[in-house]
NUSE-434515 format. One record per atom (N, C-alpha, C): residue in one letter; x, y, z. Coordinates in pm, whole numbers, plus 50000, padded with zeros to 5 digits. Example, Ala and Ser with C-alpha at 12.3 -4.5 7.8 and 13.67 -1.06 7.14 Angstrom:
a513194943150780/a512304955050780/a513204967050780/s512854977550708/s513674989450714/s512905000350787/
END
This chain:
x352118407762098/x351578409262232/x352658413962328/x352588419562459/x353498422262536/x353608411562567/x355348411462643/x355358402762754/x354848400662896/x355178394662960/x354908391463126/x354868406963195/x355838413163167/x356188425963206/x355608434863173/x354848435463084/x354458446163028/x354948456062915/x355758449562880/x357098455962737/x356288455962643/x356148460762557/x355638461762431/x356428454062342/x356468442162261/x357638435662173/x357798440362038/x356408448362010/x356448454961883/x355868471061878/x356328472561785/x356488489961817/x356268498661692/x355418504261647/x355308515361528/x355428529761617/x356988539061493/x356888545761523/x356708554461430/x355708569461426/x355178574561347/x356358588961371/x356788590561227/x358008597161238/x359478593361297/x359958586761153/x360778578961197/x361998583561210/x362818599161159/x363638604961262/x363918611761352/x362868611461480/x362548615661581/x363348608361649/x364528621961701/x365208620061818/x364598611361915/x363668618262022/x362768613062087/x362018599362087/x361828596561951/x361108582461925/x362608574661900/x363188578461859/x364778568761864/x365378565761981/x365508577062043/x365948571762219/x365108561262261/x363968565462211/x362608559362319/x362738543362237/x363068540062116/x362848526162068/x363988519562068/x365258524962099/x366938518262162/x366518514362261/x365428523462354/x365918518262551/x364418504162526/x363818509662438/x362938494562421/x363438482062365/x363968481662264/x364838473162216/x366068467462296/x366518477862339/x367608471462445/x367028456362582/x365168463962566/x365058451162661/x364078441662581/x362848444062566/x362128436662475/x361428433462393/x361468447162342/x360968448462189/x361328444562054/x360338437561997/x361808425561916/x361568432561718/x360218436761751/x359738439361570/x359488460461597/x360008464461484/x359968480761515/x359698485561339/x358758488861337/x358348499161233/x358518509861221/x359418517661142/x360028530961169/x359068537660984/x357868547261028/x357008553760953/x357508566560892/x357958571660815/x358068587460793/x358708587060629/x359238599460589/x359488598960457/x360868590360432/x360758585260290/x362388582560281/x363758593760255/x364598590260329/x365768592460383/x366788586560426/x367678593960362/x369148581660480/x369318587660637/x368488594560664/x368538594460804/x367578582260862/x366108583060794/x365598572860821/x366148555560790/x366838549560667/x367698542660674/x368658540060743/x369698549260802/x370518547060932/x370118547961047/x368728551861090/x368098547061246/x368108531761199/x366918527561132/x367028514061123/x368128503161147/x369188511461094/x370308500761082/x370678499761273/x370678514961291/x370988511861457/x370258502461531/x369048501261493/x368278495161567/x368428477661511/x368758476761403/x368678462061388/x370168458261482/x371188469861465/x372438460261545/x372308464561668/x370838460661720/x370178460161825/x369968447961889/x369228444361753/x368718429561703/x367308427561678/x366828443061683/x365618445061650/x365058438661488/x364058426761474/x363668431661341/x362848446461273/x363858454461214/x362868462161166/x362868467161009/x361548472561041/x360788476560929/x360848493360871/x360098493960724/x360198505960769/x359308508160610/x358458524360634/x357358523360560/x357368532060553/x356688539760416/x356588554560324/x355518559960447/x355538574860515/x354338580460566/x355218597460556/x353778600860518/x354068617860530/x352558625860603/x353248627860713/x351668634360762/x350938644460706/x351518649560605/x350558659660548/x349658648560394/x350298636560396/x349278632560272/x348288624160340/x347348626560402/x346248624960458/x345888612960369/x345278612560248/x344308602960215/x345168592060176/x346708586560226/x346998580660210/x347428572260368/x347098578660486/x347218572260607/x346788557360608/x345308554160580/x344768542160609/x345308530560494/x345868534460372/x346658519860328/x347798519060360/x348918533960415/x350388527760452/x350208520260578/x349308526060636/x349428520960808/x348488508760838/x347478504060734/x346888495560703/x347598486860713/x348838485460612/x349548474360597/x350698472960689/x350868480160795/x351508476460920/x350778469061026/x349718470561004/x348668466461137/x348438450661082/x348168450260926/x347888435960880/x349148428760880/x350498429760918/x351358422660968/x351408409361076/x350558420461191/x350448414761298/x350258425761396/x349838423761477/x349658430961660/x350468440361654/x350258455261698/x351598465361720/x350808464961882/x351868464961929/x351868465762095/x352048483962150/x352348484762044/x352768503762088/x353008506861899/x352318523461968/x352598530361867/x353078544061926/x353748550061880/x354718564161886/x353878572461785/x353218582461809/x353028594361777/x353928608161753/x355028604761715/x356078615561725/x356378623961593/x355798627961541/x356208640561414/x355888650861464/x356128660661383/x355828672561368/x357188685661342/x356458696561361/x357148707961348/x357228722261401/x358428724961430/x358408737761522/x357868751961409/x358358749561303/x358078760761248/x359088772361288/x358698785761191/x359248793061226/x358498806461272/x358068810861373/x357178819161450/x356928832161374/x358258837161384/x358728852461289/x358378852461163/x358448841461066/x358778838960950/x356798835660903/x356538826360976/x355058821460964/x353748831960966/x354098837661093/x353198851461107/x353058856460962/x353968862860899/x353858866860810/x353488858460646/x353668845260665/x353448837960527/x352528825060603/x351118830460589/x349718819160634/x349648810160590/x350598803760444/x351108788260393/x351398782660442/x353338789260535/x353778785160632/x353168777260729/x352078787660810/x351398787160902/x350728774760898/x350208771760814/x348538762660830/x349838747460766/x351168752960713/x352118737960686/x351868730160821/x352258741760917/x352678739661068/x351038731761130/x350528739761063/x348848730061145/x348738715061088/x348718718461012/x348138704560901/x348798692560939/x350388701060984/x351488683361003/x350988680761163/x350978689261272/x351528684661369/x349568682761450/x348448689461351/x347608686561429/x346488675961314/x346548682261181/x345608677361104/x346028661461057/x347338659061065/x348228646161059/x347828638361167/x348278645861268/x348258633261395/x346778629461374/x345538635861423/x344208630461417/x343898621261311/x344528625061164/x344268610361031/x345058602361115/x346478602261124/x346898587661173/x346868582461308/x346428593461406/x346038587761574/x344538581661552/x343628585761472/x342268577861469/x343088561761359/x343768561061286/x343268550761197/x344388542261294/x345468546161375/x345838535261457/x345118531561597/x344678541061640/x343538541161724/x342838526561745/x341428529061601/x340658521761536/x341828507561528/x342968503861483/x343558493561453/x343818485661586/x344718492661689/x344488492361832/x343468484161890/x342078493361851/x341098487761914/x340748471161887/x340878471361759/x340448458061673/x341388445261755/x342938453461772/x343258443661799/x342988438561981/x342308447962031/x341748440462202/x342958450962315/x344248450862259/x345118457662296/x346558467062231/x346938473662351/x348228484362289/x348268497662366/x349368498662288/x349538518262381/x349558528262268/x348728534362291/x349068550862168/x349898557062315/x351078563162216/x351878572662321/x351788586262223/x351318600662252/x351378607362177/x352368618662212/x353508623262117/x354118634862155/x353548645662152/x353218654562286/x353028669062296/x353708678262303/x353508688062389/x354428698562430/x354008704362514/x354788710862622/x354148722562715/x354028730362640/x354188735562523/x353468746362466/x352258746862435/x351528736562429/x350048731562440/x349108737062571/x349838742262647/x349208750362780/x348798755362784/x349908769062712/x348728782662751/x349788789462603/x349218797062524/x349978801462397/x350768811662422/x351828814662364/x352848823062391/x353368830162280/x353188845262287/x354168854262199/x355018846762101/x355988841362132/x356938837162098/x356568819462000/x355908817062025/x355608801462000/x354098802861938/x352848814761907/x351448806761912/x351068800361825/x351918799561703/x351328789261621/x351608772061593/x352708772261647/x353168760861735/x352568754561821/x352038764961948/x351468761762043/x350188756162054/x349618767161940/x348018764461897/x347788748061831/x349048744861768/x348418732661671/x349268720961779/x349918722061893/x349668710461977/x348588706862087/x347668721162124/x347348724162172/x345868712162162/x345968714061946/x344788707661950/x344938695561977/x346048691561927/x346628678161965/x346988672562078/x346928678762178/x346738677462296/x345268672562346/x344338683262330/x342978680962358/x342388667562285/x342888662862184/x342108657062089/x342828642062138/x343918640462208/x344328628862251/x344208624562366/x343218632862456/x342998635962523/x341608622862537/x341158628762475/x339568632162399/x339798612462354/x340458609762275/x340838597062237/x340988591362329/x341728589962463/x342068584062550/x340458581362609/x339838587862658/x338358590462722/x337528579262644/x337588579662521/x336668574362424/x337228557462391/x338568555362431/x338938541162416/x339258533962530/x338548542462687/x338698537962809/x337798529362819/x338688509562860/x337868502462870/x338008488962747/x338348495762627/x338658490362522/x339818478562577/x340948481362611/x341988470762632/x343228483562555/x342808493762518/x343548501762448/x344238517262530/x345458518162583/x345838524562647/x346528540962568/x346698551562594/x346388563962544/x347538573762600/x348788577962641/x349168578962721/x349558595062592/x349508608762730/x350258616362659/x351698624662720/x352508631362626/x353408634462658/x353888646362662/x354418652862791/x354238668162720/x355458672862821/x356668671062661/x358578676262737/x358028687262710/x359498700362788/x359328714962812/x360438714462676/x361208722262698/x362358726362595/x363308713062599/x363548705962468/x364298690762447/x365498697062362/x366728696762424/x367678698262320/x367908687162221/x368258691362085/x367618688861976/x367628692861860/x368098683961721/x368298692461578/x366958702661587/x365788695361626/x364518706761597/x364968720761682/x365458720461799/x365948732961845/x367308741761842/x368058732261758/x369368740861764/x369478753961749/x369968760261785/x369848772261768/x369288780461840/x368318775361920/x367008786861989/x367618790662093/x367358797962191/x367648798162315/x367258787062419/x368128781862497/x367228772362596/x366588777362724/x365538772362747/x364688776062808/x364638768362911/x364438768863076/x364508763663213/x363938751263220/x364438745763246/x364178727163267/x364138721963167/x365498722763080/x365518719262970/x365828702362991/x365618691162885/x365498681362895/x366308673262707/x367008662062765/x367258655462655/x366648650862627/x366878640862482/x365778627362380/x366018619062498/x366918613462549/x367158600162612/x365758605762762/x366358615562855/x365278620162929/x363758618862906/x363498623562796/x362248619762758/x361878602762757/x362828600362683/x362828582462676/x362568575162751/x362998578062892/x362958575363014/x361568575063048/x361438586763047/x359788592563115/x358598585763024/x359148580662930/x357928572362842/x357458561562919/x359458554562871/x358878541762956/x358598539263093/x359048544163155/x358388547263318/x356668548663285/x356508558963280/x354638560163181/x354298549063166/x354538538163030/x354528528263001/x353958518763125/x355008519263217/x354848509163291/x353818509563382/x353368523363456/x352758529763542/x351158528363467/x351098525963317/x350348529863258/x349528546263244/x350578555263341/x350098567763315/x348948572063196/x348418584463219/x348078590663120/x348198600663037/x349128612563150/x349518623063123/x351128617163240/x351798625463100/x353948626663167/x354298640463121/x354698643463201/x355428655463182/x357168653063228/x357278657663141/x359258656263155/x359948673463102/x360858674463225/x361018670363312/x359298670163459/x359338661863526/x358068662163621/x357948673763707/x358388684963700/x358238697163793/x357918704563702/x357658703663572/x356668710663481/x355348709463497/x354548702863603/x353558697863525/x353168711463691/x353908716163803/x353698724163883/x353398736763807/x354998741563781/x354968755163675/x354298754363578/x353378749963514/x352548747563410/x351038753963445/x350818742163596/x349648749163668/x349638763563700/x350568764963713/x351068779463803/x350458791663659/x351488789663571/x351568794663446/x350138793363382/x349208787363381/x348018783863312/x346808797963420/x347428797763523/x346458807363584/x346628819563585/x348228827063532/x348548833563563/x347378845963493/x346978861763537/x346348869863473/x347028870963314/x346808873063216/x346688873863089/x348148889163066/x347678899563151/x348548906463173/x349738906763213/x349688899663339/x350538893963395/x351858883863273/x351168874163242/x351508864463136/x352318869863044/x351838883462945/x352758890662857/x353888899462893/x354558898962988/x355048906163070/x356318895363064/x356018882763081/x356998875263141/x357968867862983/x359228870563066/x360518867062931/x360448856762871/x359358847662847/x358808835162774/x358698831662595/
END
């Protein structure tokens, strides 16, 4: 259960070496999050978050999940929920892909769908549904401003947060009322192993930044965050722009 405050004390996070979900479960742990489930494949990257987080003093956990093996969502995550109460869950996987590379190989392509949109919906409905059962909690889901409006440079990326966007959207609407809170998230450019290399792009933002803007969210109970928060202007701006207009611009 949370505390007095509103902290979440326990925490599943889905994709468990996510920069982003690591910042975000240190600055929780640092205050009162005491049990942390770290979900994704095995790895010693995933083994050495954990360890950070226990000389935290976090108890944590940590459990086989791969978002592309679908028919295995509801017994790994099954048996996190039959533990006890998750007070929060982190929605954070996925993949940038490679734009240039994908266009041309439709395997690629539909890799890139399957993880970051056909994944989240198996495991955002079956924690959802768990959520609900239990009366309360927070789904926090990672988006992207690329979920806006699709771009040259990004659309197959864009397209499969896009759905994931709408569809958590869509979740939030449908569990209003429940005791079950829905919150989404949508950083601009996060420096980042997923981005090394790329060019950075204007209002660029760290993991810890984001981290921030969660738990702030969190507390506010927001529904929609945008980080940095003067994205969510240029976004509007950008969402109307003429179509013509739009391809034109160095994006």
């Amino acid at each position: 259960m949370k505390d007095a405050f509103g902290a979440p004390q326990s925490l599943l996070v889905l994709g468990a070496t996510s920069e982003i979900a690591l910042a975000t479960a240190r600055r929780l742990v640092a205050r009162r999050t005491r049990t942390v489930w770290l979900a994704g494949r095995p790895s010693p990257e995933r083994e050495s978050a954990a360890g950070w987080l226990r000389a935290l003093g976090a108890a944590v956990h940590t459990v086989d999940f791969d978002a592309l093996d679908t028919a295995a969502h509801e017994e790994c995550l099954g048996k996190v929920f039959a533990e006890g109460d998750i007070d929060m869950v982190l929605l954070a996987f996925g993949v940038l892909g490679d734009q240039a590379h994908d266009e041309s190989d439709p395997g690629a392509a539909v890799r890139v769908a399957q993880t970051n949109y056909t994944g989240a919906v198996s495991a955002g409905l079956i924690c959802a549904q768990a959520l609900q059962e239990q009366g309360q909690g927070s789904l926090v889901v990672l988006s992207s401003v690329a979920a806006e409006r699709a771009r040259r440079t990004d659309f197959i990326y864009g397209s499969s947060k896009a759905g994931l966007d709408t569809f958590a959207q869509g979740l939030g609407d449908a569990l209003h009322g429940t005791g079950v809170h829905v919150m989404v998230v949508r950083p601009g450019f996060v420096r980042s192993r997923m981005t090394e290399g790329r060019e950075e792009q204007p209002l660029a933002a760290t993991p810890e930044e984001v981290a921030v803007a969660i738990e702030s969210g969190l507390r506010r109970r927001a529904q929609t965050v945008w980080v940095p928060g003067a994205l969510r202007v240029v976004m509007s701006a950008v969402r109307h722009l003429p179509r013509g207009v739009f391809r034109r611009l160095p994006m």
